[in-house]
C-alpha positions as CSV (number, residue, x, y, z in Angstrom):
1,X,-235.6,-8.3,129.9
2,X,-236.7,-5.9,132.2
3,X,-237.3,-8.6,135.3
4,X,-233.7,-9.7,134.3
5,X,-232.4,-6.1,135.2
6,X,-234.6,-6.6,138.4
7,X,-233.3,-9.4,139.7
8,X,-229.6,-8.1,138.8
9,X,-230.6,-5.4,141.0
10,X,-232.4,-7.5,144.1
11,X,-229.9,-10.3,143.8
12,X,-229.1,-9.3,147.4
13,X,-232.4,-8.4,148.5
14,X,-234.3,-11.7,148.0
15,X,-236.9,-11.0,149.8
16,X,-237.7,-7.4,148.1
17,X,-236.9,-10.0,144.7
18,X,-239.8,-11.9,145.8
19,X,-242.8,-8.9,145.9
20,X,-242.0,-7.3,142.9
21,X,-242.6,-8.0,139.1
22,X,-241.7,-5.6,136.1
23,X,-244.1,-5.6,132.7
24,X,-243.8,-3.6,129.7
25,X,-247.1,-1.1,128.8
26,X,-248.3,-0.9,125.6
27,X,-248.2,2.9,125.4
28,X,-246.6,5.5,123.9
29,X,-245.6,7.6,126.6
30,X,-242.6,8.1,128.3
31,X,-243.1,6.9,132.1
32,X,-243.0,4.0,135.0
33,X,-244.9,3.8,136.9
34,X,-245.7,0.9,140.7
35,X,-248.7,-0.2,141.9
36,X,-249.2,-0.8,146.0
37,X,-249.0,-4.7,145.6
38,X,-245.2,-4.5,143.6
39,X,-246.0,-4.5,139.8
40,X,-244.1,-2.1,138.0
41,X,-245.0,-0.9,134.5
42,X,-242.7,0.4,132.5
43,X,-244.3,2.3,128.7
44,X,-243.3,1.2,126.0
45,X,-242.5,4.9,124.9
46,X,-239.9,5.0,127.2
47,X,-237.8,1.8,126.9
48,X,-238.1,2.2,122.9
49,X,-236.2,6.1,123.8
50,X,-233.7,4.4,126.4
51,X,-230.1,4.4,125.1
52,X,-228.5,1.3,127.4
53,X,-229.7,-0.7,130.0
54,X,-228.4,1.2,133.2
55,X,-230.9,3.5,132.5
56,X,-233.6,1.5,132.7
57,X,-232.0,-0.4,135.9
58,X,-232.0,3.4,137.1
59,X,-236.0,3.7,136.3
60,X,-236.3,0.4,137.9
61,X,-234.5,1.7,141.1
62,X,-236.7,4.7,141.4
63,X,-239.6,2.9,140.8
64,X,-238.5,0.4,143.5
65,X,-238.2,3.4,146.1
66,X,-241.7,4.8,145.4
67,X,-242.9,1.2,146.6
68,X,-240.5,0.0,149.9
69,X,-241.6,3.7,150.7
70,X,-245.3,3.8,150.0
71,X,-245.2,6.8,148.1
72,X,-248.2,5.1,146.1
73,X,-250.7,5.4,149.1
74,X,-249.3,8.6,149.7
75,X,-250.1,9.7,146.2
76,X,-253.5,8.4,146.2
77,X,-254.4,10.0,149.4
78,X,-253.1,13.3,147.6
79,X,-254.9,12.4,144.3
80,X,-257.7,15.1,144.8
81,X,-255.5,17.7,145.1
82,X,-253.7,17.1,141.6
83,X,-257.4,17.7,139.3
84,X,-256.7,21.4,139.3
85,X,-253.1,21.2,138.5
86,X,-253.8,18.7,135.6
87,X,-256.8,21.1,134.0
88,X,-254.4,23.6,134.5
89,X,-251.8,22.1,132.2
90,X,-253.7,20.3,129.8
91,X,-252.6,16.4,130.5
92,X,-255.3,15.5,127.4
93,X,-253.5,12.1,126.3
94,X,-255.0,9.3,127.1
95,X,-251.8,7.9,128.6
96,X,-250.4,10.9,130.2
97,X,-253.6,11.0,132.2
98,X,-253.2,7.2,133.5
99,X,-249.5,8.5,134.7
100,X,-251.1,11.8,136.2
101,X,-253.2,9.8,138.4
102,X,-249.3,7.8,140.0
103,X,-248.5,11.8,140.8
104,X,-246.0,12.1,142.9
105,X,-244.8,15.1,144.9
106,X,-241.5,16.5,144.2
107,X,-240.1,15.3,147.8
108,X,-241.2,12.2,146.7
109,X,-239.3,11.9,143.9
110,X,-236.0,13.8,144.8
111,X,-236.3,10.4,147.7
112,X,-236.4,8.3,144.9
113,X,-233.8,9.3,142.7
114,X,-231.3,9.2,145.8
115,X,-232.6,6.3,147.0
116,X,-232.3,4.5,143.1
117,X,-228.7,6.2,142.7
118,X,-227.8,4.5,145.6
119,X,-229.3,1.0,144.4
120,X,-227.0,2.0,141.0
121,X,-223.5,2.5,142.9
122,X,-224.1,-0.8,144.8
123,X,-224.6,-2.9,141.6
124,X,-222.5,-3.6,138.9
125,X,-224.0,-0.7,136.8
126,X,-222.4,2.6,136.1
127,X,-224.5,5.9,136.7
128,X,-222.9,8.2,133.8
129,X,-226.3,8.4,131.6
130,X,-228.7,8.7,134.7
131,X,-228.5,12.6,133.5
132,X,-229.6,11.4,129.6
133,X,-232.9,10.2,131.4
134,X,-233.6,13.8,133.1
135,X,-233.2,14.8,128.8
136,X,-235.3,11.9,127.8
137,X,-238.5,12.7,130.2
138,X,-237.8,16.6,128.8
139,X,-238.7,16.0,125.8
140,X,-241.0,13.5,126.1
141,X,-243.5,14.6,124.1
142,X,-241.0,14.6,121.2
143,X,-241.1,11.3,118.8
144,X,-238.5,8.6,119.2
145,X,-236.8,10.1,116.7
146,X,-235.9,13.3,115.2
147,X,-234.7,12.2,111.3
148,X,-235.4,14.8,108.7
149,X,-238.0,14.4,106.6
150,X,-236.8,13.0,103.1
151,X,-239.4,15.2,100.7
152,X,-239.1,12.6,98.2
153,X,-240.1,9.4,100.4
154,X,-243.3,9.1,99.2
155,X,-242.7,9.9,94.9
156,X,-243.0,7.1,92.6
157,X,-243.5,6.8,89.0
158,X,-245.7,9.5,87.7
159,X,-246.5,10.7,91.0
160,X,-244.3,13.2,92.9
161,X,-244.4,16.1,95.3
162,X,-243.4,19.7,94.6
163,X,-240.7,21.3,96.8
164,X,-243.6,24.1,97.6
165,X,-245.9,21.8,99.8
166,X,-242.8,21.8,102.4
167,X,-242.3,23.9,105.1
168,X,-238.6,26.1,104.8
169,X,-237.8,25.8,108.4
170,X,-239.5,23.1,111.1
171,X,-240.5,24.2,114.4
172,X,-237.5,23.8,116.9
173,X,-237.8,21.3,119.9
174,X,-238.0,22.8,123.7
175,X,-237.8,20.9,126.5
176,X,-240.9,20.5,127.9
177,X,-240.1,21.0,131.8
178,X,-238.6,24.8,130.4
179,X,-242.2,25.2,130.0
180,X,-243.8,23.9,132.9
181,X,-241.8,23.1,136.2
182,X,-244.7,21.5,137.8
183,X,-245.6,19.2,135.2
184,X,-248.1,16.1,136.7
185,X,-246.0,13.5,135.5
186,X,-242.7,14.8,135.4
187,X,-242.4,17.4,138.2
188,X,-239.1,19.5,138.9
189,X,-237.0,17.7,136.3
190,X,-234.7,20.9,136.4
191,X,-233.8,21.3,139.9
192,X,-233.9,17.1,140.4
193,X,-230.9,16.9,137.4
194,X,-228.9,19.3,139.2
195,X,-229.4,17.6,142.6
196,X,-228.4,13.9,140.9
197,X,-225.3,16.4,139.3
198,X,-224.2,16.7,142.7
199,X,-224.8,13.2,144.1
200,X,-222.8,12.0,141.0
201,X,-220.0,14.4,141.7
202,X,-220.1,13.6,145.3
203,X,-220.2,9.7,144.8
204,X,-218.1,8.1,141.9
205,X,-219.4,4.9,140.8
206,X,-216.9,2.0,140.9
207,X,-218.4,1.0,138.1
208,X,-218.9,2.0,134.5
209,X,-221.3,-0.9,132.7
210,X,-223.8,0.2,130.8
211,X,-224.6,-3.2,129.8
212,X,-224.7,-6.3,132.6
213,X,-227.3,-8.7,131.4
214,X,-227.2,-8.2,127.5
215,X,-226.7,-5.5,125.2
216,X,-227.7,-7.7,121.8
217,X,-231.0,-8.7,124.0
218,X,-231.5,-4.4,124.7
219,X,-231.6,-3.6,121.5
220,X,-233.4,-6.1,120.1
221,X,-236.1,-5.5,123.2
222,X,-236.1,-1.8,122.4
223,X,-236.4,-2.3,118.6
224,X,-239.2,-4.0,119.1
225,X,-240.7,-1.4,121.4
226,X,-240.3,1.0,118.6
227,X,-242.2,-0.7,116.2
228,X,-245.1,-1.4,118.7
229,X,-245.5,2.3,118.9
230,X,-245.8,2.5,115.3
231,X,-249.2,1.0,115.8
232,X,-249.8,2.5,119.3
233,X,-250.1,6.0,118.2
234,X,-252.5,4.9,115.4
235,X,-254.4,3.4,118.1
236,X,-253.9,6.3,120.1
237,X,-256.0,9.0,116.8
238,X,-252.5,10.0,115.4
239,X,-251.8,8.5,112.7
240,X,-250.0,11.0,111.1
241,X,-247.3,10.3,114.3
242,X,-247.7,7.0,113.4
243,X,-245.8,7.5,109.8
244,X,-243.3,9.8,110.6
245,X,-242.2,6.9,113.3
246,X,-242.6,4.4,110.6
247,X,-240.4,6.3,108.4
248,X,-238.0,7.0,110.5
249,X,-237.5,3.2,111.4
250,X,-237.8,2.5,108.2
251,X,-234.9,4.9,107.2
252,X,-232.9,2.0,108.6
253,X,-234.8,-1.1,108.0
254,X,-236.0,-0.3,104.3
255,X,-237.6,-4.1,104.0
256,X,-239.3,-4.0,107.2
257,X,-242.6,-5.7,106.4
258,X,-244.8,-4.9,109.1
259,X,-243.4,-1.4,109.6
260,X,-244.6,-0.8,106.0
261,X,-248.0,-2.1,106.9
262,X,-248.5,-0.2,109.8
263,X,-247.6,2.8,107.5
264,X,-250.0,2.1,104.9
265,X,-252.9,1.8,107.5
266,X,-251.8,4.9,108.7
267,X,-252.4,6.3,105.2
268,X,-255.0,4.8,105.1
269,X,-256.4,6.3,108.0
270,X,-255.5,10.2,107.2
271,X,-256.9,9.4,103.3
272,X,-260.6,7.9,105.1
273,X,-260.1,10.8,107.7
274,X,-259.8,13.9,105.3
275,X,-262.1,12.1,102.9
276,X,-264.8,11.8,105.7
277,X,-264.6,15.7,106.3
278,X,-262.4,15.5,110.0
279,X,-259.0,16.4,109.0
280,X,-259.1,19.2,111.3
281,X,-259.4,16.7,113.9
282,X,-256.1,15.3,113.1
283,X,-253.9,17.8,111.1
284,X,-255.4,21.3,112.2
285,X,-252.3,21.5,115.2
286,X,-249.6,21.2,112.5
287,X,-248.4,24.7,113.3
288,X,-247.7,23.5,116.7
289,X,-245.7,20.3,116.3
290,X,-242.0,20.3,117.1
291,X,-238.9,18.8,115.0
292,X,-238.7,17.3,111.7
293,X,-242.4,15.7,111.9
294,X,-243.6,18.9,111.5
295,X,-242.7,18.2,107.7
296,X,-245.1,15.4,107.8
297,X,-248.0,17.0,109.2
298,X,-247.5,20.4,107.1
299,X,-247.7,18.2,103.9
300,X,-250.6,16.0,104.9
301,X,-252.4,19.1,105.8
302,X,-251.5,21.2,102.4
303,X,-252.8,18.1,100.1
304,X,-256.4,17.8,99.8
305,X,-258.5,15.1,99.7
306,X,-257.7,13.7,96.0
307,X,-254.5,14.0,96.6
308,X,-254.0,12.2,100.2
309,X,-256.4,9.4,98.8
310,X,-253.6,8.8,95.8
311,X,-250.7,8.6,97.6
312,X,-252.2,6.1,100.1
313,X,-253.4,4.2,97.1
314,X,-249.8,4.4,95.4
315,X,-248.5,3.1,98.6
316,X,-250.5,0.6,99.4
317,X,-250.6,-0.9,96.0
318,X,-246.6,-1.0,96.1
319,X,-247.3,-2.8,99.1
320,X,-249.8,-5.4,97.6
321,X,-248.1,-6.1,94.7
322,X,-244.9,-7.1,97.2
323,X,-247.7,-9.2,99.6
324,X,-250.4,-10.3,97.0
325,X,-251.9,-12.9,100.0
326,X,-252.7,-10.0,102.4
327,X,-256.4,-9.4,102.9
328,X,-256.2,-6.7,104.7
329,X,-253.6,-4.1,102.2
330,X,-256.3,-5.2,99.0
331,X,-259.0,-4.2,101.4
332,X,-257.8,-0.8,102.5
333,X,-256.8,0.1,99.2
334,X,-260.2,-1.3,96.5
335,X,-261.6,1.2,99.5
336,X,-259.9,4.0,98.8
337,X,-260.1,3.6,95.0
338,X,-263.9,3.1,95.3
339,X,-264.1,6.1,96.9
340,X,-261.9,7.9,94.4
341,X,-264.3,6.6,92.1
342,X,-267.8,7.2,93.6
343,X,-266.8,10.5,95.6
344,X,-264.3,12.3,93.5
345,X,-265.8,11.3,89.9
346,X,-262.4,9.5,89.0
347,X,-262.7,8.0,85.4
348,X,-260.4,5.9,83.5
349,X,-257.1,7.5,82.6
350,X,-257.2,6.7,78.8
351,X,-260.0,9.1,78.7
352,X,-257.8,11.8,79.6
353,X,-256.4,14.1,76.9
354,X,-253.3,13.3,75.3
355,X,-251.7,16.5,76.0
356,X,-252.9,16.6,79.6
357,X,-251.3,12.7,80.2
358,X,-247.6,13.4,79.0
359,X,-247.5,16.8,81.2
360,X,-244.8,16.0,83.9
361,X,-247.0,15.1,86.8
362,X,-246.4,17.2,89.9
363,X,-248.1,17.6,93.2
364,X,-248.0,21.2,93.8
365,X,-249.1,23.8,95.5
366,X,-250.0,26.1,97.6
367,X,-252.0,28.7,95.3
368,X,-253.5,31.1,97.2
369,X,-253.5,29.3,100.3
370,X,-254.6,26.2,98.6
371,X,-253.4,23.1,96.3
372,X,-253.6,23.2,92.8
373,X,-254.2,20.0,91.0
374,X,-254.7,20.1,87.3
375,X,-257.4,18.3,85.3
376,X,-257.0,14.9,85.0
377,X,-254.2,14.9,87.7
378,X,-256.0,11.7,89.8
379,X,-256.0,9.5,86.6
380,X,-252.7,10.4,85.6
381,X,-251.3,9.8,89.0
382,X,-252.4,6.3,89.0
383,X,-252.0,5.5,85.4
384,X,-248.8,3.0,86.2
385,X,-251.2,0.9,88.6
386,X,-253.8,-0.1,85.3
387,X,-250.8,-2.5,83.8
388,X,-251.8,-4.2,87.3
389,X,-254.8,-6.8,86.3
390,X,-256.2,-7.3,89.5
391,X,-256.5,-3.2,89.8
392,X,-258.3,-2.7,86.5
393,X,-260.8,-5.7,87.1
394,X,-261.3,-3.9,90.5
395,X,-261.7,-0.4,88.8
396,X,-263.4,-2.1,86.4
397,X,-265.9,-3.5,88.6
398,X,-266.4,-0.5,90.8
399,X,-266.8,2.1,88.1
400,X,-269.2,-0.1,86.3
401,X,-271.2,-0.1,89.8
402,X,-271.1,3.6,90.4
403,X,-272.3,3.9,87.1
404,X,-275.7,1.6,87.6
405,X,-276.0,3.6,91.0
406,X,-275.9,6.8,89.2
407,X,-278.3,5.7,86.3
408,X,-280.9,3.7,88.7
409,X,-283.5,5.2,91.2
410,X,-283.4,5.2,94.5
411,X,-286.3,2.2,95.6
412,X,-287.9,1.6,98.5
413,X,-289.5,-2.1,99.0
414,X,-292.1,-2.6,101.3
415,X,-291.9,-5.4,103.6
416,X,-294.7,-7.8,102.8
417,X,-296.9,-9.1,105.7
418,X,-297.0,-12.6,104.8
419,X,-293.1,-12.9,104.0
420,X,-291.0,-14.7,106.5
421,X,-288.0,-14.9,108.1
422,X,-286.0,-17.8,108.4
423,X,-285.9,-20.3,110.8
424,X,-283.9,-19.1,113.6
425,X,-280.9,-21.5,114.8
426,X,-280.8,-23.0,118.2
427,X,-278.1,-20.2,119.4
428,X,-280.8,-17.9,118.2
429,X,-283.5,-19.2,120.3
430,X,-281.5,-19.2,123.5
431,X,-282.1,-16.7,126.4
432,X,-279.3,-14.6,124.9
433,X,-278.7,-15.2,121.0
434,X,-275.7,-17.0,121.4
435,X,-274.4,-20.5,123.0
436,X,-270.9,-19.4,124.3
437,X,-269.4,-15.6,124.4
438,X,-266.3,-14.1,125.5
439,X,-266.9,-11.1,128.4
440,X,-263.9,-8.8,127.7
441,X,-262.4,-6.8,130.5
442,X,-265.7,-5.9,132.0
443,X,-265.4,-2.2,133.6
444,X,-266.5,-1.1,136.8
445,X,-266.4,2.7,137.9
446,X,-267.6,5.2,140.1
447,X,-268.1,8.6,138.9
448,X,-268.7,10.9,142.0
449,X,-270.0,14.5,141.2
450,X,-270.7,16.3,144.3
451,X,-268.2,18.3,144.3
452,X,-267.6,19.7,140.6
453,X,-264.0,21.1,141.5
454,X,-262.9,17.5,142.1
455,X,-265.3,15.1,139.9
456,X,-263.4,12.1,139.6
457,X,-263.7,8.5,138.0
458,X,-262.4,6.0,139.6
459,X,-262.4,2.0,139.1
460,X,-262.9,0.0,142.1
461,X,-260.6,-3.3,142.5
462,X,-263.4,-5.3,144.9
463,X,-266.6,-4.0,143.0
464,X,-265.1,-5.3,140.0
465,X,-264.5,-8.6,141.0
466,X,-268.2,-8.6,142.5
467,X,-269.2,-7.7,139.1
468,X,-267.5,-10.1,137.3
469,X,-268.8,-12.7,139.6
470,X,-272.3,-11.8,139.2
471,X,-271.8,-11.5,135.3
472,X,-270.7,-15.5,135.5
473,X,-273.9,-16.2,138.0
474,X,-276.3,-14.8,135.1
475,X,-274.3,-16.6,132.2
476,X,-275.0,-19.6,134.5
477,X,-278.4,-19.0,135.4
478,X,-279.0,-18.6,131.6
479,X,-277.5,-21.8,130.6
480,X,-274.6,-19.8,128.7
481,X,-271.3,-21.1,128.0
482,X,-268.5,-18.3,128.7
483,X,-264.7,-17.5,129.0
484,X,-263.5,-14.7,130.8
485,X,-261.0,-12.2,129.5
486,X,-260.1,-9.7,132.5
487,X,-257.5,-7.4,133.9
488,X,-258.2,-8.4,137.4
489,X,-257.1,-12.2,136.7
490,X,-253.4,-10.7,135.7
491,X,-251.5,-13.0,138.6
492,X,-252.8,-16.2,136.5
493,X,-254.2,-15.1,133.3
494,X,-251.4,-16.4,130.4
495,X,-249.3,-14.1,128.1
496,X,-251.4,-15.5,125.3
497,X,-254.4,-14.8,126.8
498,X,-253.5,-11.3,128.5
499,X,-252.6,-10.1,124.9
500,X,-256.1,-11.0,123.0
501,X,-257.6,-9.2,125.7
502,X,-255.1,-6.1,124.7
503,X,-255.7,-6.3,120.9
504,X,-259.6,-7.2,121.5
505,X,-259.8,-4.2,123.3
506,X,-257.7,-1.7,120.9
507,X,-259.7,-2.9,118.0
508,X,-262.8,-2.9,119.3
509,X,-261.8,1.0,120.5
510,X,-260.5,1.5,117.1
511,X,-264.1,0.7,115.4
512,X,-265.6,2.6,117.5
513,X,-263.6,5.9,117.2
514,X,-263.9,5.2,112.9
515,X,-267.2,4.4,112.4
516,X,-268.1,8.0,111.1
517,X,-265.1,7.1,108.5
518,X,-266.7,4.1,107.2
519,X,-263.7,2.3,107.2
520,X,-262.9,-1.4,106.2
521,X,-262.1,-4.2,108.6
522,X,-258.6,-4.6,109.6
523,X,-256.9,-7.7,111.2
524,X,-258.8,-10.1,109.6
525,X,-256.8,-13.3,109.7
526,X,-255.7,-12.2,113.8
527,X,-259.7,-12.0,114.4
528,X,-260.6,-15.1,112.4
529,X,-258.0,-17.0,114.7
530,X,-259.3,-15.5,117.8
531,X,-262.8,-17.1,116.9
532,X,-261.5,-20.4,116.2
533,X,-259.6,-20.3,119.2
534,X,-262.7,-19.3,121.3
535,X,-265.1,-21.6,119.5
536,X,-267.5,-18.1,119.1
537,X,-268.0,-15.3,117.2
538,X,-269.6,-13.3,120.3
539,X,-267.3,-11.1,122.2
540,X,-268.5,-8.8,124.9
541,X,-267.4,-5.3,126.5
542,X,-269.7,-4.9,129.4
543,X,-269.7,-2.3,132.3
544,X,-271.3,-0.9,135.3
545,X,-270.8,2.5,136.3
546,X,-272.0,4.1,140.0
547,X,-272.8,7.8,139.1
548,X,-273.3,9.9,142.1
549,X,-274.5,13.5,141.8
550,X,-275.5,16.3,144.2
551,X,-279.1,16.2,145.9
């Protein structure tokens, strides 16, 4: 869609048409950015906030600008300059920073934005929501949405939450360029609105489309940007971001089945987060979050560990008992029940007083400072999912085991001398352990030092390819059969191919970050495919990185 709004702008520039080539970005922020050979990237953050499809022919336009004038060489060769500004501010997300590094000065974009409203009054487009954008990039680091927080989304039978674990008043939103007029990636937003107010009142647009291409195939691109953020900013260590964005699509598309997923793993992750002793590493900001989501994270952070591991339970066992064939909903929740179980002493609810299981269970709190839950409040809360049989054989099963572990002594066996291993296979007795691997998006860096006020990292486009080619010399040498997942074949490299390098690389990133958390496999059936397609179960992230360092 967006190459279609490209060519509707070049359609009398064919030779511009021709040199440039617009992709979406799989991240949450809200930004474009253009390289120096024509490819512009547009986030997925910011389409998914875009209202019509002038505005993103508008972002095009700029972006266009920043390329016929080389502001991207100009930027680089500036680059240095910007690492005190961005300490300065605080550009921490992972995303934000890739933007910071596109800087460009505010000349350079006060160009571009004349330049782009130019492009607009020449085409077919109108230019009345160009100012909506200046709003949009202000408040940026708001979610997509800002839908109040229904307080009883998550209750269900016997399990509810008491009006006391909500917060009476949210934090109000402020537009982020009110706080900081020289933001890195969104410089001068202020005083470049009020110059575009002028151009606009200056230059009427003989136009007024806001749609020239296809508004049914807008919406349905930018739908589908907002539910790819869903699981971007649970990529991205916020999960808690992640449900509030699921609920609030949700709140429209009740039945939405892999908007419900990517909810429950988000549960899931908070519930193996808290339990794992770093839910100050994901809720501890509540105080500071803006708008309605601020309900969310108050909540989350008010509940303890029981009672975050019981509502992600609750939720993901609705969810299994709607998609029994999912491996990967039974998974994350037998987890979380195990651990209920093994961590939290959880026994059967039918040994839980009589007068204790007709109370009216309620999730309350605080009391001083902290939740109260009852005795017996985890087994009650769960008591409608024992009528499930597949959840009692697995309680079954797992309490029986935690009691065996709890009863038996810890043993040590000695490795005898004379025992054996097995044969090893002929992939295990080849130079490397494997007959074919798959390198993914091998890195290549430099990391200079020298001069601490502007330590930078930077990847190099011709030492990567040099790596990469002596990574395929050594996999030759050795006799090893190999594909080659990589960023630097994106000219030929197939959609197909382009996104299993994306997901190998988010999931890998993901295990990584949750290993402390111990938690269970994801993706199952997408990985199992992957191997089948490859013909291995060996995938490789490999890197080189050129550290230099004073003398």
């Amino acid at each position: 869609h967006l190459n279609r709004i490209l060519d509707e702008l070049l359609k009398n520039d064919p030779e511009l048409k021709n040199s440039v080539r617009a992709y979406a970005l799989r991240s949450t922020a809200v930004n474009a950015f253009v390289t120096d050979n024509g490819i512009i990237l547009v986030s997925l953050g910011l389409i998914a906030r875009a209202k019509n499809e002038a505005q993103l022919a508008f972002i095009l336009s700029h972006e266009l600008c920043h390329y016929t004038e080389k502001h991207v060489m100009d930027a680089y060769l500036k680059d240095l300059e910007l690492e005190p500004l961005r300490s300065k501010y605080a550009v921490n997300n992972r995303d934000e920073r890739f933007f910071a590094s596109a800087h460009y000065s505010r000349e350079m974009e006060m160009v571009a934005d004349s330049v782009a409203f130019k492009r607009m009054i020449a085409t077919e487009y109108g230019t009345a929501g160009i100012l909506d954008v200046y709003d949009m990039l202000k408040y940026a680091h708001l979610p997509i949405y800002n839908t109040i927080f229904d307080q009883g989304f998550f209750n269900m039978e016997e399990f509810s939450i008491g009006d006391d674990l909500f917060l009476k008043e949210v934090r109000k939103p402020k537009p982020r360029d009110e706080e900081n007029s020289q933001s890195p990636t969104h410089p001068a937003l202020k005083q470049r609105e009020s110059v575009m107010r002028e151009m606009m009142h200056d230059h009427k647009s003989p136009h007024a489309r806001q749609f020239v291409i296809s508004e049914t195939q807008f919406v349905k691109a930018r739908q589908l940007c907002r539910t790819e953020c869903v699981g971007l900013y649970q990529i991205a260590d916020d999960p808690v971001m992640a449900i509030y964005i699921a609920y609030t699509i949700l709140h429209h598309e009740p039945n939405n089945p892999f908007v419900n997923k990517q909810l429950g793993k988000a549960l899931y992750t908070v519930a193996k987060a808290v339990n794992g002793g770093f839910k100050n590493d994901i809720l501890s900001g509540f105080s500071e979050i803006e708008g309605e989501a601020q309900q969310l994270y108050h909540l989350l952070y008010m509940m303890d560990e029981r009672g975050v591991s019981v509502l992600a339970l609750r939720f993901l066992w609705k969810l299994k008992q709607q998609d029994p064939s999912d491996p990967d909903i039974e998974a994350m929740a037998a987890d979380l029940l195990s651990e209920l179980i093994s961590k939290h002493h959880m026994s059967s609810p039918f040994s839980v007083p009589d007068e204790l299981r007709r109370e009216d269970l309620m999730l309350n709190g605080p009391t001083n400072d902290s939740l109260s839950i009852g005795p017996g409040w985890t087994e009650r809360s769960l008591i409608p999912l024992f009528s499930d049989t597949i959840f009692l054989r697995l309680y079954t099963e797992f309490a029986t085991e935690n009691k065996s572990m709890e009863s038996e002594p810890v043993r040590i066996e000695k490795r005898s001398k004379s025992s054996k291993r097995k044969p090893a296979s002929t992939a295990q007795r080849s130079a490397v352990g494997a007959q074919k691997v798959v390198f993914v998006d091998p890195k290549y860096g430099r990391y200079d030092n020298r001069q601490p006020r502007k330590t930078q990292f930077r990847p190099i486009g011709a030492a990567r390819l040099l790596y990469e080619q002596r990574i395929r010399k050594t996999a030759d040498m050795v006799g090893l059969k190999y594909e080659m997942l990589s960023i630097s074949s994106i000219d030929t490299i197939d959609a197909d191919r382009f996104n299993d390098m994306v997901f190998l690389n988010q999931w890998v990133d993901g295990r990584l970050k949750n290993m402390e958390s111990k938690m269970v496999i994801t993706d199952r059936d997408r990985l199992n495919s992957l191997i089948e397609k490859y013909g291995t179960e060996y995938f490789v992230w490999t890197g080189l990185l050129n550290y230099r360092e004073p003398t």
